[in-house]
C-alpha positions in Angstrom: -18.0 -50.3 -18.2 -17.9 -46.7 -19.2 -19.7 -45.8 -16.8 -16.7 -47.0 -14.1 -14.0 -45.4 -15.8 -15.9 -42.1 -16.4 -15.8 -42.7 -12.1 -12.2 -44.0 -11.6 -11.6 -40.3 -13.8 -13.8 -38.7 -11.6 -11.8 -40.1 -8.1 -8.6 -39.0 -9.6 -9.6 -35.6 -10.3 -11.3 -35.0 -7.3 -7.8 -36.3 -5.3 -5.5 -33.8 -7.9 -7.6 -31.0 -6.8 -7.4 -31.6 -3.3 -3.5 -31.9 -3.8 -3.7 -28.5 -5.5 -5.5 -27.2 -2.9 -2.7 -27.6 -0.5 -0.3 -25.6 -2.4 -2.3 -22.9 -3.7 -3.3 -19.4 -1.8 -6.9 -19.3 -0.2 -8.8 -18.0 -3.5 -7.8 -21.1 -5.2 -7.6 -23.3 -2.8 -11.6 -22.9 -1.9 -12.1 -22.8 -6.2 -10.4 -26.4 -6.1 -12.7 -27.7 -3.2 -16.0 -25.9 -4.8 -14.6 -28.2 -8.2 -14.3 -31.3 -6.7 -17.5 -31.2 -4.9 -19.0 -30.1 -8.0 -17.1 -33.6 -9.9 -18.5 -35.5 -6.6 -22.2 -34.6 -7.0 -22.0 -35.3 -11.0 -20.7 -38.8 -10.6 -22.4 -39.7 -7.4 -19.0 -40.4 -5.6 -18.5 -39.8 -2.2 -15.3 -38.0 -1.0 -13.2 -39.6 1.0 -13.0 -39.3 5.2 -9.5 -37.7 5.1 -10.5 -35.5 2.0 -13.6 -34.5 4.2 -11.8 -33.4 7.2 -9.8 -30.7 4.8 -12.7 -28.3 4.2 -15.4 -27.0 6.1 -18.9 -28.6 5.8 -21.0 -24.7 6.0 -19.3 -22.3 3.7 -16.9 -24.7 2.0 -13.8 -23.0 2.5 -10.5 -25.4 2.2 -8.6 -25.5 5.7 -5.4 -24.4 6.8 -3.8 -23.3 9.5 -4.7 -19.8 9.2 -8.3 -20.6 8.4 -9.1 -23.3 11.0 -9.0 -23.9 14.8 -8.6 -27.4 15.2 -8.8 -28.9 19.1 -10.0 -32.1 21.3 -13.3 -32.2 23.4 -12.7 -35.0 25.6 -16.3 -34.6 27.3 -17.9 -35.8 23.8 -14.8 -37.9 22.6 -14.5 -35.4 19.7 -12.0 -33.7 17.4 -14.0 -30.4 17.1 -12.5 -27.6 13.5 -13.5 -24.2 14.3 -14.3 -22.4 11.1 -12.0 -19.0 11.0 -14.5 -17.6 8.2 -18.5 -18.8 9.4 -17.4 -19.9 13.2 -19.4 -23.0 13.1 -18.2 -26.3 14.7 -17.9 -29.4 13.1 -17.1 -33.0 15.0 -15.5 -35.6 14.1 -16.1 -38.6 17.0 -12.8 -40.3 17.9 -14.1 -43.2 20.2 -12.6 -46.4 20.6 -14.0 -49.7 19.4 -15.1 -52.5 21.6 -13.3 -55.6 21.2 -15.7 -58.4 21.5 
């Protein structure tokens, strides 16, 4: 039992972070996502899919729109975020499901 609230605690802290993130000037802002990653990997948790897309998977800096290139690659049905800072690419897919 205490170990699901130490993780509830944990999932709350990681989503204040990210909020602070937002409203904070780049220094912090990559701080708060360095944190929360750091909160992730104690507890096990995983971050969530729209927390994910906010910072980049390489150097870990926290996105905006200053700091990120953000376009569609219709060829591999992909959402590609151009890193300002390390200029790598990271995909996120975008296909459609199949109805059955």
């Amino acid at each position: 039992m205490q170990r699901d609230s130490n993780r509830k605690i944990a999932l709350e802290r990681i989503e204040i972070l990210f909020e602070l993130a937002s409203k904070s000037d780049d220094k912090f802002a990559d701080r708060y996502v360095y944190l929360a990653r750091k909160i992730a990997m104690r507890y096990t948790l995983k971050i969530s899919q729209n927390l994910k897309k906010k910072f980049c998977h390489h150097c870990y800096i926290y996105f905006k729109l200053n700091r990120v290139t953000i376009r569609t690659n219709s060829k591999n049905k992909a959402i590609e975020y151009t890193c300002s800072d390390c200029k790598k690419v990271t995909r996120y897919g975008y296909r459609q499901k199949k109805n059955k």
